[in-house]
N, C-alpha and C positions, 0 to 999 in steps of 0.2 A: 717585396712583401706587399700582399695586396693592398689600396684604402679602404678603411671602414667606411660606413656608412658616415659617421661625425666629418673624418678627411673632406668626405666628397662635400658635405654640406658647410665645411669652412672654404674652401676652396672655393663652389658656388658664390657664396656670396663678398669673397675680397673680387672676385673675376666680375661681378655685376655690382656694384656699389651704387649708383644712380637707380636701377631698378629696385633695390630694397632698400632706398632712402626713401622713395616714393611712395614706393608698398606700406611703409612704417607710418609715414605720414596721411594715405589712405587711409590707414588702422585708426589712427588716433583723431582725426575730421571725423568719424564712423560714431566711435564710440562717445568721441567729446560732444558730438550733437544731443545727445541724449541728455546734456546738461541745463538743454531747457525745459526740462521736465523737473526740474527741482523745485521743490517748495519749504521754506522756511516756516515749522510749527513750532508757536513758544509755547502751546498750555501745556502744562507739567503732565495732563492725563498721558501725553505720547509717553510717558514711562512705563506705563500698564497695559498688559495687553485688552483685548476687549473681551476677555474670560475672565480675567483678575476677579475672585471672588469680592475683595474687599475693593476695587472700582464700582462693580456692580452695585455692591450694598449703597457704598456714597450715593452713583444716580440717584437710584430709587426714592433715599433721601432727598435729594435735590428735587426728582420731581416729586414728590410729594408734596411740599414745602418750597419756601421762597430758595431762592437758590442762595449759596453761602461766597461765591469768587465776587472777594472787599479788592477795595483801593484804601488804603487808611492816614489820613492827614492826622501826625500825631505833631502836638502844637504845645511847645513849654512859653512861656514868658521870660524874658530874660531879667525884668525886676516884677515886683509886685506879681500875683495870683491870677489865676483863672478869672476870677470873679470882678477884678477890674473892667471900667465900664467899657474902656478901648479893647480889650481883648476881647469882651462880649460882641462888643458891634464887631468886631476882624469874625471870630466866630459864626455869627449871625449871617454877616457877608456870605463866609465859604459857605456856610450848611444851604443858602438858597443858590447858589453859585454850584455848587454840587452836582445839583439837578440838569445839569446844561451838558454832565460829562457823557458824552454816547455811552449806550447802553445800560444807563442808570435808572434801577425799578425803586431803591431806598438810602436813602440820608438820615444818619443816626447822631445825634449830637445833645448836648447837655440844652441847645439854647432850642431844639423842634421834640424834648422830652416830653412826651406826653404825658400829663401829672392828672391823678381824678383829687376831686377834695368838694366838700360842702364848706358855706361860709354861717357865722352865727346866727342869722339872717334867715336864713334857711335850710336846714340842717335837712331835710328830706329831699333838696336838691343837691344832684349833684353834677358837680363843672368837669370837663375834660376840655383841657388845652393845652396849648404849647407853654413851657415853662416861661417864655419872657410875655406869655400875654396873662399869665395867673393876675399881676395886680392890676391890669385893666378889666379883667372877667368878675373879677372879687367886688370891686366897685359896681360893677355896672351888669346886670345879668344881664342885658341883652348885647350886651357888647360883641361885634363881629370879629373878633380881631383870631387874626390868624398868621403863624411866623411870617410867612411872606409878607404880610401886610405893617410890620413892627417896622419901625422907621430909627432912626439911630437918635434924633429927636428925643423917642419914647425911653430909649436907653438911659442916655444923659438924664434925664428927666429922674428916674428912678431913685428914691434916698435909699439912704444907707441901710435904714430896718428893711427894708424891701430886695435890696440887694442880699443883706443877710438872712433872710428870708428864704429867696431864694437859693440860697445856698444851702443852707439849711436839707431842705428838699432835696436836691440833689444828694447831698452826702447822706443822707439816711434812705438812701435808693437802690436796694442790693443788683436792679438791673443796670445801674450803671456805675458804680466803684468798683474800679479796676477792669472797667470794660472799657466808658469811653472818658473815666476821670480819676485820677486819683487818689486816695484819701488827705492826702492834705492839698488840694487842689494846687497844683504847680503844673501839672501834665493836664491834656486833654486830647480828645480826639472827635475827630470828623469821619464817621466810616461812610464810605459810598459801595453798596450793594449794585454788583453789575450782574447781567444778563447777557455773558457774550453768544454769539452765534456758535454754532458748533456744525461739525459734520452732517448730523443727522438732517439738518437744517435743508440739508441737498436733495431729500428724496423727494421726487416729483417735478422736479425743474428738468428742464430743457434745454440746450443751447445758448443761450446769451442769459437770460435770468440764470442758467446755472454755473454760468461764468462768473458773471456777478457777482452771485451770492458768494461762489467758492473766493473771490478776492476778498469780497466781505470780510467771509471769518480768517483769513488768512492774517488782515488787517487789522481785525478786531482790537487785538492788544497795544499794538501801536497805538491807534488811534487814543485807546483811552490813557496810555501811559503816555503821552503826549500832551494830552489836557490838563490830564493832574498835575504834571512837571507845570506847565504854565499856569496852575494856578496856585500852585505854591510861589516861583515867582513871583507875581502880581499879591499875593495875603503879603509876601515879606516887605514888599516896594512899600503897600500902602501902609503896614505896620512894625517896622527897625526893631522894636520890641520883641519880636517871636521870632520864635525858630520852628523852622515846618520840619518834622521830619517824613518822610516815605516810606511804608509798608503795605502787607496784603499779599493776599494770591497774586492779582494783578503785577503786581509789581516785583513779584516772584517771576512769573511768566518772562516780563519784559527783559529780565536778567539775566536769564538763563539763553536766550537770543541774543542779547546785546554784549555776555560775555564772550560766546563764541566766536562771535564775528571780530571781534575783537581780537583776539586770540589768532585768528584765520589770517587777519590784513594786519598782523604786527609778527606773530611766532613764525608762521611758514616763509615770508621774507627772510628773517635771521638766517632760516635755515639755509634756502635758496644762494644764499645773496653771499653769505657771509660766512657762515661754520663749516657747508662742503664744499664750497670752494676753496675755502684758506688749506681747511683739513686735507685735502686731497694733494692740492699742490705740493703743501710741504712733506706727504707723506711719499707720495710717487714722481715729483719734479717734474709734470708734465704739462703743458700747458694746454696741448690737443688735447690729454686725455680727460682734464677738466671740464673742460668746455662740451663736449660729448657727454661726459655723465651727468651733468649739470641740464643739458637739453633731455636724455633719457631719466629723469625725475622728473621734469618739466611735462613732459609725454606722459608719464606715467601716474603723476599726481589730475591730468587733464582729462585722461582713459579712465581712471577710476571712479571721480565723479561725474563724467555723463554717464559710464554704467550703473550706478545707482541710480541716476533718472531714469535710465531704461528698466531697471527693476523696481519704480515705486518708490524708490527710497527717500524720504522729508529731510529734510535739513534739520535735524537738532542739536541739543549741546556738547554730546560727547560726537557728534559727525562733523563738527567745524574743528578737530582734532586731527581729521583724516590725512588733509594734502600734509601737517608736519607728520605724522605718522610713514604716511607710502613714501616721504623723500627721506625720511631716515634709511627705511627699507630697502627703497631702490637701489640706493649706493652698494651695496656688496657686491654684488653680481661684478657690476664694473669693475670694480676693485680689482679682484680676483683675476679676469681676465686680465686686465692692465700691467699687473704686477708682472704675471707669468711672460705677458708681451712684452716687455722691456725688460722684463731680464735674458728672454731668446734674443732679443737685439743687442745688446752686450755682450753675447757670446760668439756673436758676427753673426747670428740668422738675417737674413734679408727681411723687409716689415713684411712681405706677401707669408713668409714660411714661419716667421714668428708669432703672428698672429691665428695661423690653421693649428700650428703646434698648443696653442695657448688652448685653443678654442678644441681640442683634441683632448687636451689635461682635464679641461675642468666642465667639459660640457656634461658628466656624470656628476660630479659632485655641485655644482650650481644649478642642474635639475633637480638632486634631491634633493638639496637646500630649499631649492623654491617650493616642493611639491610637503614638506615638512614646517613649512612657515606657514602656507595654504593650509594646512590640519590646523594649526595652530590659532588661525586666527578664524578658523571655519567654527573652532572649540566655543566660540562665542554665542552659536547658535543654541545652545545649552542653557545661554542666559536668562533671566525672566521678565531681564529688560528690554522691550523692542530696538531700543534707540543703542545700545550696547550690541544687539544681531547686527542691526544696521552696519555701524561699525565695520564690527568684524569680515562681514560680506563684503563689504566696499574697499577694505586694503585687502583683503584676499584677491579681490580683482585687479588692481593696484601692483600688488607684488606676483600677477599672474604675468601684466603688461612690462612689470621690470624684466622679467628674465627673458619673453619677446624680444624686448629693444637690446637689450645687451647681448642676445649671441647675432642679432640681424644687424640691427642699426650703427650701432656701437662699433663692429668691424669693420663695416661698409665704411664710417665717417673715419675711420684713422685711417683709411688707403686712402684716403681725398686731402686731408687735415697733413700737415707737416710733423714728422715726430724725430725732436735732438734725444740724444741719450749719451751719457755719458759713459768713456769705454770705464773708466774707475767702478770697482765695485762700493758702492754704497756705502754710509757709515753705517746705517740701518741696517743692513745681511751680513757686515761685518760683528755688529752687534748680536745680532742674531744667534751665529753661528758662536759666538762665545758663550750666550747663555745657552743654547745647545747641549754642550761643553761641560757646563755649570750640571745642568738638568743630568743627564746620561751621568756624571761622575757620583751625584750625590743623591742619587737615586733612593740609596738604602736608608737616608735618611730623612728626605723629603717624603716618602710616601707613609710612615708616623707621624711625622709632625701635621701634614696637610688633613690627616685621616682623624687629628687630636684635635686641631683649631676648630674643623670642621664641625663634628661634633660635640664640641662644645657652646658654638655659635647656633647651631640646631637647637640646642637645650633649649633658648629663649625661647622658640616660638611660641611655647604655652602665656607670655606674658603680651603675645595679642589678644585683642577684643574685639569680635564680631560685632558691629557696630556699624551707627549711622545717624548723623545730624544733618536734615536737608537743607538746614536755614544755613549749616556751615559748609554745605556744596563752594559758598564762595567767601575770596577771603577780605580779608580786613582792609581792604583798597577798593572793594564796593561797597557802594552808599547804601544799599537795599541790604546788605550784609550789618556795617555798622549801625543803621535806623531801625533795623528788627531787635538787634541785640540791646539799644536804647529802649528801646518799646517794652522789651520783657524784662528788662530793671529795673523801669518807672511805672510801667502802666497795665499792660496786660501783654498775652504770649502770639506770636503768630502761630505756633503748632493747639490744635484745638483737636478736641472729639463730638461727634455727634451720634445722638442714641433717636432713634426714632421706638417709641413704645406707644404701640396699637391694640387696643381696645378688640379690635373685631367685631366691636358694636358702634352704631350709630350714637355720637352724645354721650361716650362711653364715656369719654372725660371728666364729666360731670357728675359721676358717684362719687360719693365720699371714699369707698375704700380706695379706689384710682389714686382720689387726692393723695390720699393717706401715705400709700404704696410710693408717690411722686415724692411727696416730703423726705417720706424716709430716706429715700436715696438722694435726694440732693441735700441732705445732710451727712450721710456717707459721703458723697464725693465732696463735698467742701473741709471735709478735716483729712481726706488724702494730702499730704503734703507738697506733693507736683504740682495741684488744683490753684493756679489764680483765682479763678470766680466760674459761678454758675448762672445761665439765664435759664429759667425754667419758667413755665405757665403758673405756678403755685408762686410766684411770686407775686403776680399780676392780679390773680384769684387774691391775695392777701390786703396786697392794695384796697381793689376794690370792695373788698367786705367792710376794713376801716372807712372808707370813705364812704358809705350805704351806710355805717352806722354811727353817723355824726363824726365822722374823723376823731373818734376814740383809739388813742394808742393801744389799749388792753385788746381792740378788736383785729387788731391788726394779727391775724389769723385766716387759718381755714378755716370755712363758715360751722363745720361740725365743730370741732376743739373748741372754737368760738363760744358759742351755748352755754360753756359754765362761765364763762365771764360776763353774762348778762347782757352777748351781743344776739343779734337775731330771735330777739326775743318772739317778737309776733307769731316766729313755727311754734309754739307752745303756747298760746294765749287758749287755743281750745282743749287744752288739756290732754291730746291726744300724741301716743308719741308712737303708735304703734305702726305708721307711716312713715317713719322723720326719715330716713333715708331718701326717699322719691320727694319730701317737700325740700331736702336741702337743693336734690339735684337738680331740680326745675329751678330752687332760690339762684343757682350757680350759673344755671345753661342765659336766666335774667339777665344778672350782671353780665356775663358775655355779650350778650344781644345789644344789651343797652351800651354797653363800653366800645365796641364796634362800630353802631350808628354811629356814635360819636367823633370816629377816627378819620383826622384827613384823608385825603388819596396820599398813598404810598408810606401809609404809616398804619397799615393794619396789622392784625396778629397772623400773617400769615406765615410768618416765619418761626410762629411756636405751633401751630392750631394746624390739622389740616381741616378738607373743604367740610367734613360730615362731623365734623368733632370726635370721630372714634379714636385718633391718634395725638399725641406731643413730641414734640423735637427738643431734646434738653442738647445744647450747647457748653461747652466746658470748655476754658482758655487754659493753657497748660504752662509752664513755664517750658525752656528750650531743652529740649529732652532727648536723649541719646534714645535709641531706636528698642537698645536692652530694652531700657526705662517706660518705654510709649507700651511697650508690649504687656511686661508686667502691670502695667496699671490697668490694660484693656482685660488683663485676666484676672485682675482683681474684681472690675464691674462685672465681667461676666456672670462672675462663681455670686457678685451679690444677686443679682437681677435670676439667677440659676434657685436661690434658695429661699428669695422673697417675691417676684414673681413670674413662679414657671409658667401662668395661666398666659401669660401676654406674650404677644408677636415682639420681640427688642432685636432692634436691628442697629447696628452700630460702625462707624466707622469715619474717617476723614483723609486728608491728606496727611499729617500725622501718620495713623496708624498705615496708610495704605503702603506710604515709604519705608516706614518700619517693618514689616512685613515685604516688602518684595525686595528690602534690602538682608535680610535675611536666609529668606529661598534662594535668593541668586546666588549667595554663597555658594550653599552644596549642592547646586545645581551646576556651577561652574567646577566642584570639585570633581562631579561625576562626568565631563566632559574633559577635564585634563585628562583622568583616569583611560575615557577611552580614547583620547592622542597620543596618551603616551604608549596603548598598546597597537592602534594602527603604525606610528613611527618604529615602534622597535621592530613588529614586523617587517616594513618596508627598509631597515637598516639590514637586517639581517637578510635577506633578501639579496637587497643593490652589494653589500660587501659580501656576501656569499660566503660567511659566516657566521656558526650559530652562536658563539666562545665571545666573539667582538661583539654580536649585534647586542647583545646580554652586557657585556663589559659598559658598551655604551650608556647603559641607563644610568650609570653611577656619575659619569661628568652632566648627563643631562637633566636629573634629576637635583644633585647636590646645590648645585645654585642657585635653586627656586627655594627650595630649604633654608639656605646660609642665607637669603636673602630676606626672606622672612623673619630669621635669625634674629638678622642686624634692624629690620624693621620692627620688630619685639622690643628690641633694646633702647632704640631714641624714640619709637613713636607709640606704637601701639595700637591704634586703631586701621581695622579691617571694613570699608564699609565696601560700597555697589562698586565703585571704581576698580577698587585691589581685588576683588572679587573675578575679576577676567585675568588678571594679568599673569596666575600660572599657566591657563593654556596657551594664550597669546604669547609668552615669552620662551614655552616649551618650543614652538616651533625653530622660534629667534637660534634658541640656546644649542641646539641641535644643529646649524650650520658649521659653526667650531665643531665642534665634535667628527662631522661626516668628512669635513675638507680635509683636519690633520689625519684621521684613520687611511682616508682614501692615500693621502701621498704617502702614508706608512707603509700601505699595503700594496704601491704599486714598487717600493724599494724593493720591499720580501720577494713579489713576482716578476717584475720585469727584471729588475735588478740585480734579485738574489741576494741580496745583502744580509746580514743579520742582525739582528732586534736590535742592538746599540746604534748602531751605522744606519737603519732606519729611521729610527725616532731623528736623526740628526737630519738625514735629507729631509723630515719632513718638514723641519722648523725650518728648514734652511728655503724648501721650493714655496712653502706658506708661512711661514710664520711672520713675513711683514704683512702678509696680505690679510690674513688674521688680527692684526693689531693694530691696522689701518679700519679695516670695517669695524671692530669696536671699539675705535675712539669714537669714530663717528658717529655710532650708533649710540654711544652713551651720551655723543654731548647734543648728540641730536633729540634724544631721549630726555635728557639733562631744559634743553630748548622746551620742549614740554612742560616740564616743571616749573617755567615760568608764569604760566597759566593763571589767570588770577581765577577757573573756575576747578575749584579743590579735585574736582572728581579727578579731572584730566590731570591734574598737577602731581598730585598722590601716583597715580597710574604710571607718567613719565619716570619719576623718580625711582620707584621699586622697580620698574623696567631697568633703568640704566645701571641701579644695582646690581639685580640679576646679571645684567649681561655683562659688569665690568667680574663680577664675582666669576663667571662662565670661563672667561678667557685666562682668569691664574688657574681655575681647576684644570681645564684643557691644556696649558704648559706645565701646570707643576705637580698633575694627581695622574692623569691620564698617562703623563708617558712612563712613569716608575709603573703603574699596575700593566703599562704593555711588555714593559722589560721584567716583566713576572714570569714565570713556568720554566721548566724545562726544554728536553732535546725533543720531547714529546709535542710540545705544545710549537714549539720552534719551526720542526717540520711540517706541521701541519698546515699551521698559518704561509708558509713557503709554497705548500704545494697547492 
């Protein structure tokens, strides 16, 4: 009988073993150079493409306005209050200490509050200072003093009416309760407003300056989560009394790189080291064959990411997931072969004829495998999230380099490597063939009962929730995780929104109706029950009207509403009122101008006001909000701003809403990409097995796991966010290997064999059914190894994976083979001939 084409090409390469050890190692120098092209991005924007509508909006905000990426020193006392003179001066220290952290434009804190007020003295004068220089200003109107300049001296110094005074002020301060203090003063905070560098930063450079810069922003966050860590440090050394905790974008950023990495030089070792090699050994008793597949994951997790470098691809959170990803992957292929080669060597084949035999059986079904794992994980490209394509692309290449090295290298090294084999058959094929045994006898009754569990585990899946908390990306064993979730119990939310509402006029701020229109809604959104707090420009307008009119509580208003309480008197002294509009808004556009001059560097309104005054940036702190949650409230402001003012430009959004939103889209964008793998694979089943009956049968084992597994994910967990939102394509691929291996040795019984449908199903368990329970142990516990993850996306993903695929491998032995022993004499012949 002639060789096929597979013959000659296993034969080739056990006859040349040094030449395509070479060649493999060629391959992988090649692609593994490309790994110097990697670059590690931590700002969270790598989650959004550069179309994301709701990224967009945020810039625009952003530039518009002071930029909003905090670092946030939130700071309890451990006895006594805020207002203690030692925690003023620790205070006082960080907020001038602040300014030193790169890239910081502003420092926001209780003790550099900018307060206006008249003294009795002078009531048509009015003072702006920093809150711990009010009782030196109050004294003294020429007095220079300014935070930086406040000596710890001046502190101690301060009595007790002055200290409570002081407080006073603060707590009747709607811009800072529950922003940077909170009502019973126990909590406080230090926010530090940064300006990191960013991409765009690049256009225009050249050669070394665009080196530079590019290490610059690369570095950016480091750097600054670096300083803040040391000066928390240094606040706790110099004061035993506090507790610093850590929040912010920044510090968001910094954790989403430092989980990975983390993750990368702890989880992919386990793997490497310890789970496939135990798992292999004890599964195939081989020592060369260990050591082989343990080098081809090595290869292949090495291949994969310099090809990312060669295709652009950044280092982000869900990419330091990769190499335990492609070493879970790589191992099947080997297996398979392995299996098939040591059991031809037990039958007496020679290693040269067992290993072509091997490589003859499964060199179809470990191409489809591969080229249905490849769809699978290509299904990612459907995502919304870059750093998820990413992914996806980079273990498709990965699991493109596994199936290279294991029909090349794989063979080559066990004609070189030493291989014992025992002539004894296995307890494993002996087990095997019993359940076999088991399956084929009770056929008539396992395939109700499998077909009843099944769907009834189905039923949950309505009890998930498309959802998503970004702060709970990571779990309870990071400190940026636990100091966010302190922050939004005590003090205020790290998920915020921001509305920019423009005028289209110059100064447009400044009419009363704007006011008006301002008020109204941030008294909406403050009886929202989500809503922490609001900072709005109408707060700062109210302020300063009380303090313009002798620090009268009544006046503490917008200057219009003002009017009947007897403030602002002088616009009517001429009796005239039929201008009052254009005299409030000049009285308004004053106070700004005046209130401005007045403001140190780096404490201007520029983070409410843009440059012309036609626009305001209202700011909202949210409590931790599920992604439903963020949504529904974005569409409650809409529908108000929609029916109170359609005249205005409102442009809205944040981190918050932009995760909630593209945690959402990636859903059933990933749905519509499973949708079209699972019709390219059934195609290509139907096809490679050259039946249209099977290729159709097949979608029931392929499809029932992703189901059942949702199922059981319905039942203990329930939340669906960005993570679980890849892992039907991705695991369709997976799922689909079972499936093609056991059909293919079914159907080579019927055809080569002749056997019929009972006596099939039994060879097939019998030629794979270790090799099948070998790769998914592996794969679940390798899968399971993920789960470890301290960063939720990646850990959530592992787990439903290793569900799925442990859920794949009973369907595949206990559903698959009764609906093959289905049909008649009709369908018998068919499948035969």
């Amino acid at each position: 009988m002639p060789e096929n084409n597979t013959v000659k090409f296993g034969r080739f390469v056990i006859s040349h073993p040094w030449l395509v050890i070479l060649a493999s190692i060629l391959l992988v120098v090649v692609t593994t150079y490309g790994a110097r092209l990697l670059e590690i991005k931590t700002d969270y924007r790598v989650f959004f493409a550069e179309d994301n509508p709701q990224l967009i909006a945020f810039e625009n905000i952003q530039n518009t306005y002071d930029k909003a990426d905090n670092a946030m020193f939130v700071i309890t006392p451990k006895e006594g209050s805020v207002f203690d003179r030692e925690t003023l001066k620790s205070i006082h220290w960080l907020t001038e200490q602040a300014w030193q952290i790169p890239y910081t434009t502003r420092v926001d804190s209780i003790t550099n509050y900018q307060h206006t007020w008249v003294t009795p003295e002078d009531e048509d004068y009015m003072l702006v200072g920093a809150l711990l220089c009010i009782p030196d200003k109050s004294s003294n109107f020429d007095s220079e003093c300014e935070h930086e300049s406040v000596t710890e001296q001046m502190i101690d110094d301060l009595s007790d009416d002055e200290i409570k005074r002081l407080q006073d002020i603060v707590l009747h301060e709607p811009q800072l309760v529950n922003r940077v203090i909170n009502p019973d003063s126990s909590v406080t905070a230090v926010n530090v407003t940064v300006q990191l560098p960013q991409d765009p930063d690049l256009e225009g450079l050249e050669g070394k300056a665009w080196k530079e810069k590019k290490m610059e922003i690369l570095t950016a966050v480091t750097k600054v989560s670096q300083h803040v860590g040391d000066l928390q440090a240094e606040l706790m050394e110099r004061n035993p009394n506090l507790e610093v905790r850590l929040t912010g974008v920044v510090m968001m950023n910094n954790t989403f790189a430092e989980t990975g990495k983390n993750d990368m030089m702890t989880l992919t070792p386990i793997m490497l080291f310890l789970v496939i090699p135990l798992a292999l050994y004890f599964m195939i008793r081989s020592t060369s064959g260990t050591v082989a597949s343990v080098i081809i994951i090595i290869f292949s997790i090495m291949g994969a990411l310099g090809g990312a470098g060669w295709l652009g691809i950044a280092m982000t959170a869900p990419m330091f997931s990769v190499p335990t990803v492609v070493a879970t992957m790589a191992v099947a292929d080997s297996v398979h072969l392995l299996v098939t080669f040591l059991q031809g060597m037990r039958h007496g084949m020679s290693k040269q004829d067992a290993m072509v035999e091997s490589i003859r059986i499964n060199m179809m079904p470990i191409f489809l495998t591969s080229i249905t794992t490849v769809i699978g994980f290509l299904t990612m490209n459907f995502s919304e999230v870059p750093p998820l394509r990413d992914m996806g692309n980079t273990v498709a290449v990965g699991v493109t380099l596994a199936f290279i090295f294991s029909v090349t290298f794989l063979p080559a090294m066990m004609m070189l490597l030493p291989v014992k084999v025992s002539d004894k058959k296995s307890k494993g094929h002996h087990w095997m063939d019993s359940f076999a045994d088991f399956v084929v006898n009770k056929r008539k009754v396992l395939l109700p009962v499998m077909a009843v569990i099944s769907i009834a585990i189905i039923a949950a899946i309505p009890k998930n929730e498309l959802n998503d908390e970004f702060v709970k990306y990571f779990d309870e064993s990071i400190d940026f995780r636990v100091d966010s979730d302190y922050t939004a119990e005590n003090l205020t939310g790290l998920y915020t929104a921001f509305y920019s509402i423009d005028t289209k006029t110059g100064s447009g701020i400044h009419e009363p109706e704007f006011m008006a229109m301002l008020k109204d809604f941030v008294e909406f959104a403050e009886q929202q029950p989500e809503v922490l707090h609001v900072q709005s420009y109408t707060d700062v307008m109210k302020r300063l009207n009380k303090s313009m009119n002798g620090d009268r509580e009544e006046c503490y208003a917008l200057p219009k509403p003002s009017l009947d309480k007897g403030c602002n008197g002088v616009l009517l002294e001429d009796g005239e009122v039929a201008d009052l509009d254009t005299l409030i808004r000049e009285l308004t556009a004053q106070y700004t101008l005046i209130y401005e001059t007045s403001l140190p560097r780096g404490m201007d309104i520029n983070n409410q006001v843009n440059s012309d005054k036609s626009g305001t940036r209202i700011q909202i702190a949210l409590e931790n909000l599920s992604s439903v949650q963020v949504l529904n409230l974005e569409e409650r402001f809409s529908q108000w701003f929609e029916k109170n003012a359609p005249q205005m430009e409102i442009s809205g959004s944040s981190p918050a809403i932009m995760f909630a939103h593209i945690g959402q889209n990636n859903i059933y964008s990933m749905l519509k990409g499973t949708a079209w793998a699972l019709v390219l694979i059934s195609l290509l089943l139907i096809f490679a097995l050259r039946s249209l009956k099977l290729g159709m049968l097949s979608l029931i084992p392929n499809i029932v796991p992703m189901a059942v597994a949702f199922g059981i994910w319905g039942l203990f967990q329930g939340q669906i966010g960005m993570g679980l939102s890849v892992v039907t394509g991705m695991t369709l691929g997976i799922v689909v290997d079972d499936t093609v291996h056991f059909l293919s040795k079914y159907l080579r019984a019927r055809r080569e064999k002749g056997l019929d449908k009972e006596a099939a199903v039994k060879y097939a368990f019998h030629t794979v059914g270790m090799a099948l329970t070998v790769t998914t142990i592996v794969l679940v516990l390798g899968f399971l190894v993920l789960g470890m993850s301290h960063y939720v996306m990646n850990s959530h993903m592992g787990i439903l994976t290793a569900i799925t695929l442990a859920v794949a491998l009973i369907i595949d032995f206990l559903l698959l083979p009764p609906l093959l022993m289905l049909g008649g004499k009709k369908l018998k012949d068919k499948i035969a001939n």
